[in-house]
C-alpha positions as CSV (number, residue, x, y, z in Angstrom):
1,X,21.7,44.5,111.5
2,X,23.7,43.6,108.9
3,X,23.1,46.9,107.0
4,X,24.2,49.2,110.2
5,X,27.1,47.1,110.1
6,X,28.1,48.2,106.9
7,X,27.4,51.8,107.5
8,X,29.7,51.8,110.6
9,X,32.5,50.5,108.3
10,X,31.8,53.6,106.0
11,X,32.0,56.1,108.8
12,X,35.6,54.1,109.9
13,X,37.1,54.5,106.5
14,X,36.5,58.4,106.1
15,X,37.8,58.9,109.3
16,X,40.9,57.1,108.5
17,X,41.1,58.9,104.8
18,X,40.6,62.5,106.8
19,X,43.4,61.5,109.3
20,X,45.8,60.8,106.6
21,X,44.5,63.9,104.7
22,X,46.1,65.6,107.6
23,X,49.2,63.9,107.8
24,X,52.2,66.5,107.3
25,X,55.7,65.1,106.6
26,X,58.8,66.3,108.0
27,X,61.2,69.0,106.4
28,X,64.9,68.2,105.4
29,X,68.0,70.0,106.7
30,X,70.2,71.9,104.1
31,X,72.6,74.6,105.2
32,X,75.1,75.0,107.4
33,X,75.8,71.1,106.5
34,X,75.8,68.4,109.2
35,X,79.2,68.1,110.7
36,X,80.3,71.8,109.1
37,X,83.5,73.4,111.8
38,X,84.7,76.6,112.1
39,X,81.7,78.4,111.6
40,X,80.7,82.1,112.5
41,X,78.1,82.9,115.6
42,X,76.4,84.4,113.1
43,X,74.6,82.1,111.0
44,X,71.7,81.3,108.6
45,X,70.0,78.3,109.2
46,X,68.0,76.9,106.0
47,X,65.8,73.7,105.6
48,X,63.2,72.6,103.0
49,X,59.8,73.7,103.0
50,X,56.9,71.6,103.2
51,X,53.6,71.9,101.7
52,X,50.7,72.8,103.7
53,X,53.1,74.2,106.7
54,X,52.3,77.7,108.2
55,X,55.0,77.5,110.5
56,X,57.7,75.9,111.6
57,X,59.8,74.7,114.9
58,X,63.3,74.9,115.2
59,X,65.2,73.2,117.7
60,X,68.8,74.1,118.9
61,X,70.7,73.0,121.8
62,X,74.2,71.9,122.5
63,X,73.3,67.9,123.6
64,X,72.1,65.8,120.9
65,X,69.1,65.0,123.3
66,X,68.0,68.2,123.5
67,X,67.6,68.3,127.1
68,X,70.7,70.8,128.7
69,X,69.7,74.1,129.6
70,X,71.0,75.9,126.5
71,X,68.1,74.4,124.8
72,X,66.3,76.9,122.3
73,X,63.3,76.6,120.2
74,X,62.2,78.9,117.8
75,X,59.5,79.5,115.6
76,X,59.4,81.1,112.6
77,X,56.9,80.9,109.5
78,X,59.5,80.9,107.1
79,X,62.1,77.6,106.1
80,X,65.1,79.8,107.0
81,X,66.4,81.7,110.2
82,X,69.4,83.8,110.8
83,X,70.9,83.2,114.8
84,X,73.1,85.3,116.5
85,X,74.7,85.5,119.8
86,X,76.0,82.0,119.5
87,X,78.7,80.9,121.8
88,X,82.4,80.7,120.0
89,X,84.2,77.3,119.9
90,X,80.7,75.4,120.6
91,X,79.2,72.1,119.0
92,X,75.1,72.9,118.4
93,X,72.8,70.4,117.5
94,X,69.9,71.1,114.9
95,X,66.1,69.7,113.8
96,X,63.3,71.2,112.7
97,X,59.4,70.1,111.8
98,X,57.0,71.3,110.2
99,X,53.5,72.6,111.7
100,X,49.8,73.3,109.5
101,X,47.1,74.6,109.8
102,X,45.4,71.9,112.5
103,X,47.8,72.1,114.7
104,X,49.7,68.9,113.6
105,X,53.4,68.8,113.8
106,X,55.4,66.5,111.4
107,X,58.0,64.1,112.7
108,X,61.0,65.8,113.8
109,X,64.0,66.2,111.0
110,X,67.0,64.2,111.0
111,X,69.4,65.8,113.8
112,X,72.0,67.9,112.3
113,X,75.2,69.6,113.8
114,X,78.1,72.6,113.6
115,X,80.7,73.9,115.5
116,X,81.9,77.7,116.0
117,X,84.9,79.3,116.1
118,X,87.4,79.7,119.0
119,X,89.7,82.3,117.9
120,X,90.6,85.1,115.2
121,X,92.4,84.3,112.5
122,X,95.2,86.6,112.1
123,X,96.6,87.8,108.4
124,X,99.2,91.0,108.3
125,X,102.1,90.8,109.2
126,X,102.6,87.4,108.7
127,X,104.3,86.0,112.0
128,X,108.1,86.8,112.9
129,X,108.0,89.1,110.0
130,X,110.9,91.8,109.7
131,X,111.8,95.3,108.6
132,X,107.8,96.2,109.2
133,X,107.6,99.6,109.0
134,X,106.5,101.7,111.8
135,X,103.1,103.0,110.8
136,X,101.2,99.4,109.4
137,X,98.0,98.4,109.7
138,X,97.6,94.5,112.0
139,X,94.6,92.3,110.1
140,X,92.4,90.2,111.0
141,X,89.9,87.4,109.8
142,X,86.7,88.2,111.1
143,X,84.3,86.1,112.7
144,X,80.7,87.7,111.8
145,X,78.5,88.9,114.3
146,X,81.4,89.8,116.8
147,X,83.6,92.7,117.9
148,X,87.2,92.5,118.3
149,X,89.7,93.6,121.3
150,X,92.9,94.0,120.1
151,X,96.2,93.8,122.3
152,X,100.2,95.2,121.5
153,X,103.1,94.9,123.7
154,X,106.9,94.4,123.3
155,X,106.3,90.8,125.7
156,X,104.6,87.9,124.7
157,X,103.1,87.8,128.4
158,X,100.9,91.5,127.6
159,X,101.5,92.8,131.2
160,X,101.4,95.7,130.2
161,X,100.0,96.2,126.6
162,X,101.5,99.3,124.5
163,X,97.6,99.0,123.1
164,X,94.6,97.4,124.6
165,X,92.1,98.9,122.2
166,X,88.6,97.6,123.7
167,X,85.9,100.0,122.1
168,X,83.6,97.7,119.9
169,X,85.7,97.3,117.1
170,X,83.5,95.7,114.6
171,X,86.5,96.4,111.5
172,X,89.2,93.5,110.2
173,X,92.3,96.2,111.4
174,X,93.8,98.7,113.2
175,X,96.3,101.1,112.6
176,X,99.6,101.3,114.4
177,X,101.7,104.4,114.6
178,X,104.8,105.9,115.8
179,X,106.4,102.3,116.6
180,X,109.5,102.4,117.8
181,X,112.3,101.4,115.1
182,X,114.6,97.6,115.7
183,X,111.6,96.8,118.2
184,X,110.2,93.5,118.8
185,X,106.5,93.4,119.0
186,X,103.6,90.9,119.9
187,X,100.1,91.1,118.9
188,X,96.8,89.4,119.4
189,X,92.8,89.7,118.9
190,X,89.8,88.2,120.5
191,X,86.3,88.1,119.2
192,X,83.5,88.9,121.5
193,X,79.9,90.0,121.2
194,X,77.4,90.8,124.5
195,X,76.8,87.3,125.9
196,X,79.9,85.6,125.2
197,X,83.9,86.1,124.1
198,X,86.0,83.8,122.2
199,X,89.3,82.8,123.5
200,X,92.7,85.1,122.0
201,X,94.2,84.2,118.8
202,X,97.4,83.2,118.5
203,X,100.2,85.2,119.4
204,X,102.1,86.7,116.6
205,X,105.5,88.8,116.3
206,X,107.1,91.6,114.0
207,X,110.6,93.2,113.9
208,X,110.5,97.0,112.8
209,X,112.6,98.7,110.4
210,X,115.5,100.3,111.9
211,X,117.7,101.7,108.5
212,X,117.6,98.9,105.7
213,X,115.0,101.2,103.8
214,X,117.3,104.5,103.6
215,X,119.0,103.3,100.5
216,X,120.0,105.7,97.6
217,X,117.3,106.3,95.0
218,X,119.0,109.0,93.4
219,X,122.2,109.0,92.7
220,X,122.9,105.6,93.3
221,X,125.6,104.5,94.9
222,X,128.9,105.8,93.0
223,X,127.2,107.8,90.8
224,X,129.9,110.0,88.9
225,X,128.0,112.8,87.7
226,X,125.7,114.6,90.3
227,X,125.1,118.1,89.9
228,X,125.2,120.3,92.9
229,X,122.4,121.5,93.8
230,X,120.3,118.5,92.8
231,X,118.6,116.8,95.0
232,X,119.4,113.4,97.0
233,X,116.1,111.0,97.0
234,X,116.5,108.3,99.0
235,X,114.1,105.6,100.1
236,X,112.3,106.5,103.5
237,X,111.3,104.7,106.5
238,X,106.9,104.8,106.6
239,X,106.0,106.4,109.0
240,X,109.2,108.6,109.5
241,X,108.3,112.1,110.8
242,X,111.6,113.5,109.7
243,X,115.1,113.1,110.0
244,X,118.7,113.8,109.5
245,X,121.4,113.6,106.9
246,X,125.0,113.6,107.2
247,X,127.2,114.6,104.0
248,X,131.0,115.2,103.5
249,X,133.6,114.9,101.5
250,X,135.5,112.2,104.0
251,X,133.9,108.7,104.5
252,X,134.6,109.2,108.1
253,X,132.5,112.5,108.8
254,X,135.0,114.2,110.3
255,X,133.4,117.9,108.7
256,X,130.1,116.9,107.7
257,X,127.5,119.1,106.7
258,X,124.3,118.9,108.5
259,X,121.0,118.5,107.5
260,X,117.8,118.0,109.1
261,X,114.5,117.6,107.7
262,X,111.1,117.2,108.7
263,X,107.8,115.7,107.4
264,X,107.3,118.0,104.5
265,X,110.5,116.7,102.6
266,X,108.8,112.9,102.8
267,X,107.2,112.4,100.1
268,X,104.6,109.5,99.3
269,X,103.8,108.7,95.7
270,X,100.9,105.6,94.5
271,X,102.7,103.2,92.4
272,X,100.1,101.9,89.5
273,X,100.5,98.0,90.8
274,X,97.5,95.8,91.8
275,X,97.0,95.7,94.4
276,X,98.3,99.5,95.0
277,X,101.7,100.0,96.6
278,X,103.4,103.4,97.8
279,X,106.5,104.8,97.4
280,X,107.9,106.7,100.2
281,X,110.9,109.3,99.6
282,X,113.0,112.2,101.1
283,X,114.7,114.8,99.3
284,X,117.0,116.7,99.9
285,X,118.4,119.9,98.1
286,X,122.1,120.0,98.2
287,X,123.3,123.6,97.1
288,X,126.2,123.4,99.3
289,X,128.4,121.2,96.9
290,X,131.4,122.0,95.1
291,X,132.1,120.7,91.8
292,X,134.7,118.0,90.9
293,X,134.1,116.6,95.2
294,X,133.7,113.1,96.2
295,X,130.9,113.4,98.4
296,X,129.7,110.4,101.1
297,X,126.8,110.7,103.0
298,X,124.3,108.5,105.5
299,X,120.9,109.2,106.7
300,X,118.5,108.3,109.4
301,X,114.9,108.9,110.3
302,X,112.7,110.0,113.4
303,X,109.2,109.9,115.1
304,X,107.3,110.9,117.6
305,X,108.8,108.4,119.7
306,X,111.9,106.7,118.4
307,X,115.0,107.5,115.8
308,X,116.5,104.8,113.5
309,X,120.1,103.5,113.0
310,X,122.1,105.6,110.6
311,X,122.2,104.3,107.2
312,X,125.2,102.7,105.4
313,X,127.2,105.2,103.6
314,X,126.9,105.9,100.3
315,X,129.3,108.0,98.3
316,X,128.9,110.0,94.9
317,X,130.6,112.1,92.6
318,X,130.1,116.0,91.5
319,X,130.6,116.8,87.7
320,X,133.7,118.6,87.0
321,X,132.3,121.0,84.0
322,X,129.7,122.5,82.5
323,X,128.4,120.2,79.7
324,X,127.6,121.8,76.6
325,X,124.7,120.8,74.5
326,X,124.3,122.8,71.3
327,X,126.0,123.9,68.8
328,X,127.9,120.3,68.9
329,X,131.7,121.4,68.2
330,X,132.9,122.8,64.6
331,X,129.2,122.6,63.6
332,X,129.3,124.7,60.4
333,X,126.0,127.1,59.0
334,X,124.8,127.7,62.6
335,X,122.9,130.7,62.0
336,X,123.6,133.8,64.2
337,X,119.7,134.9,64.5
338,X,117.9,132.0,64.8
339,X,120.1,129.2,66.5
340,X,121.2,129.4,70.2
341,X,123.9,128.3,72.6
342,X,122.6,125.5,75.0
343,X,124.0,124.0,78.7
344,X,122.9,121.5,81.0
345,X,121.6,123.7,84.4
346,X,123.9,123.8,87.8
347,X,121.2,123.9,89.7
348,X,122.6,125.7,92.9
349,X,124.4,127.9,90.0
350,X,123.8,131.9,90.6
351,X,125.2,133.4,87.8
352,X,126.3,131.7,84.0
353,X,129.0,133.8,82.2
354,X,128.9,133.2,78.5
355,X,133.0,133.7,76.8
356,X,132.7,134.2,73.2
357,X,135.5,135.2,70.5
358,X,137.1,134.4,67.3
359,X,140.4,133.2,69.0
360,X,140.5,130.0,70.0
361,X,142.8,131.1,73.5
362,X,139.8,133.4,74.3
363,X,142.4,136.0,74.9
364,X,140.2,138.6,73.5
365,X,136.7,137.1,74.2
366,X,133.7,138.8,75.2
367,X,131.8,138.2,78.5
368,X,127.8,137.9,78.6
369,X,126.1,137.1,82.0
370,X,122.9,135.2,82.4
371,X,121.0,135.6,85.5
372,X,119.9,131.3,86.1
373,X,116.2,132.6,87.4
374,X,115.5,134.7,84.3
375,X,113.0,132.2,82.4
376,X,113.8,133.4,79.4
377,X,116.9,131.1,79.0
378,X,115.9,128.7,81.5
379,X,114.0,125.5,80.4
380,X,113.9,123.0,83.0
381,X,116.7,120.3,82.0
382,X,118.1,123.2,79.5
383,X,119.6,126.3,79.5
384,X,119.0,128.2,75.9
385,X,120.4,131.3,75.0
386,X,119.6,132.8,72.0
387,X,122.8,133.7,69.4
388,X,121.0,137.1,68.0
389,X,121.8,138.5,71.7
390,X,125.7,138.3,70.6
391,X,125.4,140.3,67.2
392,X,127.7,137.8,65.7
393,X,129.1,138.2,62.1
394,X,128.0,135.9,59.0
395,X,130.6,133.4,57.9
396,X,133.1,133.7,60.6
397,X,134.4,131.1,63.3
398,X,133.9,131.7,66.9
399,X,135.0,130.0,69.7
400,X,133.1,129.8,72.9
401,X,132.7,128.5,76.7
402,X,130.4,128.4,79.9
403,X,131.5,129.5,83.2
404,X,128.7,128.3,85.9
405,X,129.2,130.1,89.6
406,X,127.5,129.6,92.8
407,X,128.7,130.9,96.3
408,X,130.9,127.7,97.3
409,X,132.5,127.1,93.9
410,X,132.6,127.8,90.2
411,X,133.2,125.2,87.2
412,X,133.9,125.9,83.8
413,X,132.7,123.8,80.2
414,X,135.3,122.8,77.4
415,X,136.1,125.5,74.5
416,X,134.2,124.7,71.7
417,X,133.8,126.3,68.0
418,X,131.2,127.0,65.2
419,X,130.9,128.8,62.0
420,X,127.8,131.1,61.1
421,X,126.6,130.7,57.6
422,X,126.8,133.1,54.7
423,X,124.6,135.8,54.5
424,X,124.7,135.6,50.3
425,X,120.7,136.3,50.7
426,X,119.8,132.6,50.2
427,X,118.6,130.1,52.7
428,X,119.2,126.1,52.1
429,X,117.2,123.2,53.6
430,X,117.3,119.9,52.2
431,X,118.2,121.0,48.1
432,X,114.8,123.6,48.7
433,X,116.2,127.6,48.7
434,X,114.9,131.1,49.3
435,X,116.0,134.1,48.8
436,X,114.7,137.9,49.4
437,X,115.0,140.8,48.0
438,X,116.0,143.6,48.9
439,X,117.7,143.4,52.2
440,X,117.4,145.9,53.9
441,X,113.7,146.6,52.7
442,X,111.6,149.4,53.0
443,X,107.9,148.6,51.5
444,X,107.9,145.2,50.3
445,X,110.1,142.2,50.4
446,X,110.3,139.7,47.7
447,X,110.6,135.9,48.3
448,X,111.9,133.8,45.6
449,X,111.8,130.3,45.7
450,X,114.0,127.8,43.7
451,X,110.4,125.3,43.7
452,X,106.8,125.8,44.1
453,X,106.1,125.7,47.9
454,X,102.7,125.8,50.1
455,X,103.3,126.8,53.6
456,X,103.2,130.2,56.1
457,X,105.4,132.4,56.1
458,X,105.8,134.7,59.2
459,X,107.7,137.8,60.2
460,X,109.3,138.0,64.0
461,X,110.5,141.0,65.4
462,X,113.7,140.6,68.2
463,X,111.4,139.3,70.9
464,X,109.8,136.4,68.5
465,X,106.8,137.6,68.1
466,X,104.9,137.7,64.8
467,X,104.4,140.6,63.2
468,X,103.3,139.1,59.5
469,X,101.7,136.3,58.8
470,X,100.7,134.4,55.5
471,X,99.5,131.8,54.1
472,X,101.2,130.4,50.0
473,X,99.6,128.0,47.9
474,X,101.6,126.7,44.9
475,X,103.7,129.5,44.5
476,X,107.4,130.6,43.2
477,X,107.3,133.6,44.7
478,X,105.6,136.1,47.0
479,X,105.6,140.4,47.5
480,X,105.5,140.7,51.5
481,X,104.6,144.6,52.4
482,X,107.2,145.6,54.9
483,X,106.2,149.4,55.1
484,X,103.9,149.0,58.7
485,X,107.0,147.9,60.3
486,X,109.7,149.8,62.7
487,X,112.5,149.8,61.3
488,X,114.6,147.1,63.0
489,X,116.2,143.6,62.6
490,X,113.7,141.0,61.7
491,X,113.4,136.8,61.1
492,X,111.2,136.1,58.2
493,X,110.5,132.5,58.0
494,X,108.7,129.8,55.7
495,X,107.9,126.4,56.7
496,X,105.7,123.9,54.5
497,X,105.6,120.2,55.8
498,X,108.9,119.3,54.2
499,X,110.9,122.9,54.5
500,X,111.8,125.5,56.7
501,X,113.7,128.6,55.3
502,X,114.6,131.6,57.9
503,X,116.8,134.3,57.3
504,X,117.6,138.0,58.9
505,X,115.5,141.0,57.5
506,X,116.2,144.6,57.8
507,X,113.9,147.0,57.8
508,X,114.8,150.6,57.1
509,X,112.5,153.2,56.0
């Protein structure tokens, strides 16, 4: 007896080792963390994994009992799970255990909890913001796993929204165009997905632009030496689809000329800034000037919808002359083949009439017209004429002017003077010298220097083009064979990295 006793205990014990064996313990909550607010209705819900488990049980209800009808349990072999669909401004309650391969279930985790959103965030434009321009894009925070509906109107009741986009918007903006300008306007966004929508954000505001942009960008105001012709560049509204500008010579407008312009003359330019910015601009050309004018003028914009207060006035001044660049006055050795005459462009300018002489009245001077579109004398900024087109004498004084014309008005530069430089067959440039010999040549040229040079010297004919080229080394001197070229007025020229030499050559054969 007392044996089977003993072997009943055995049997006892295993079974109470094999019941333990079995024994799973419960998983621990991690993410989102217990008490966590403002959360998405989107979410990933993580927890530790236990050994031995093949699957586990999630629980998820909105009473901590677990007992209301919104009560969900999932299953899922994994210790994670991603939930949509959740209901916005809502407390949830969380456990989880763990299951294995028996069919046992551990204890049930401690009970966790989160709440979701209400409402959309909003970001741009902050609230009450003004001089918004009238093509912006309204920003959001988004709540993930929803859609938005966005709503505009002038009224904070939305009676009647301006916009009431509601097409599954699933982006953080929207783009607003053609607002009207010095409007008032109220804005607001809900989040919503299929089963549920969250209540509206808050209401925000924003004043549009209506002319404090169109200030001067050039000239500025009271700028004393516009050009006619140039352009005025002023700041633009965004969003402007054209617009008009009023200039005259009386701050009161009473003859103003008219301008309008239209979407082509706005310009928009990226500004290198972090984040990027734009700059918008209008131009516009202004050929009708005269010269030595006050000039005032204001400017307002337009869209599809709406157009903007005029501008303040601004006021500027035309120049009164031609400025001359080059020769500077009584400059001495200017040489008549090689150097030129140089201006600042009139930009509306049609014709530039050069007055040259060696009286300083220019009773007796000689008249040269330059057409401003032939490119040959035109340079952007610079107007270059070239001295060789005058045949002037060596070593002789002239005096000389600019006379710019356009079909309103016609201005004139200062009288200045300069003095070629003697043609005694020997070129200067910093103590170095040349010389050649003969002039005029027929077969070969000689070049004499007063030090050894290396360099290249060159032969131009009238229209600058090279018609000899060579290369010294170490040299006093070099024979340049002349007898292939027309006869004609040349340039022969030397340059070496601390000289240039250039003198007139005739050839006659």
């Amino acid at each position: 007896m007392k044996r089977f006793l003993i072997f009943g205990l055995i049997i006892l014990g295993n079974l109470v080792n094999i019941s333990a064996q079995d024994k799973i313990i419960a998983p621990s909550p991690i993410l989102p963390a217990n008490n966590s607010s403002n959360l998405n209705v989107k979410i990933d819900i993580d927890w530790t994994s236990v050994s031995g488990a093949v699957s586990y049980q999630l629980q998820l209800d909105t009473s901590a009992s677990f007992n209301s009808s919104m009560d969900t349990t999932i299953v899922t072999t994994y210790s994670a799970y991603n939930i949509n669909n959740l209901m916005y401004g809502t407390t949830y309650y969380w456990r989880v255990r763990a299951k294995n391969s028996n069919n046992q279930y551990s204890d049930w985790s401690d009970t966790w909890n989160f709440s979701t959103k209400e409402r959309v965030s909003l970001r741009k434009p902050l609230d009450s913001a003004n001089h918004v321009a009238l093509k912006l894009a309204i920003k959001w925070d988004t709540i993930s796993g929803s859609m938005y509906w966005i709503q505009v109107d002038t009224t904070a009741s939305f009676d009647s929204p301006l916009l009431s986009e509601f097409s599954e918007i699933t982006a953080d903006s929207v783009m607003l165009n053609n607002l009207l300008y010095n409007q008032k306007y109220f804005w607001r966004v809900m989040a919503y997905h299929h089963y549920d929508s969250a209540n509206w954000s808050l209401t925000r505001l924003f004043n549009t632009k209506s002319h404090l942009d169109i200030t001067p960008k050039f000239p500025v105001d009271n700028y004393t030496d516009f050009i006619p012709g140039d352009t005025i560049t002023a700041y633009a509204i965004w969003g402007s689809k054209g617009g008009e500008l009023l200039l005259s010579e009386d701050s009161s407008f009473d003859i103003p000329f008219y301008y309008v312009f239209d979407s082509t003359d706005i310009i928009i330019t990226q500004i290198q800034k972090t984040p990027p910015k734009y700059d918008t601009t209008v131009s516009v050309v202004t050929d009708y000037l005269k010269f030595d004018q006050n000039c005032y003028w204001k400017m307002r914009f337009f869209n599809n919808l709406d157009t903007s207060d005029w501008s303040p006035v601004y006021k500027f001044k035309t120049i009164d002359s031609v400025k001359l660049l080059a020769p500077t006055n009584s400059a001495t050795n200017v040489n008549p083949i090689t150097d030129s005459l140089k201006w600042s462009p009139i930009y509306a300018a049609t014709e530039y009439v050069i007055y040259y002489d060696t009286l300083s009245n220019l009773s007796t001077a000689k008249l040269v017209s330059v057409d401003p579109t032939d490119t040959l004398y035109n340079l952007d900024t610079i107007i270059v004429y070239n001295l060789q087109n005058l045949n002037l004498s060596y070593n002789k004084t002239y005096y000389w002017q600019i006379k710019a014309k356009h079909p309103r008005d016609e201005a004139t530069s200062e009288i200045r003077s300069f003095t070629t430089l003697h043609d005694n067959g020997v070129a200067d440039y910093n103590g170095y010298s040349f010389t050649i010999l003969p002039n005029p040549a027929s077969d070969f040229v000689k070049i004499n220097f007063n030090r050894e040079q290396t360099g290249m010297i060159s032969i131009k004919n009238i229209l600058g083009q090279d018609v000899y080229k060579e290369k010294i080394n170490k040299t006093l001197n070099a024979n340049i064979p002349v007898y292939n070229l027309d006869n004609g007025i040349y340039i022969i020229e030397f340059s070496s990295n601390d000289a240039y030499f250039s003198k007139k050559l005739i050839v006659k054969h």
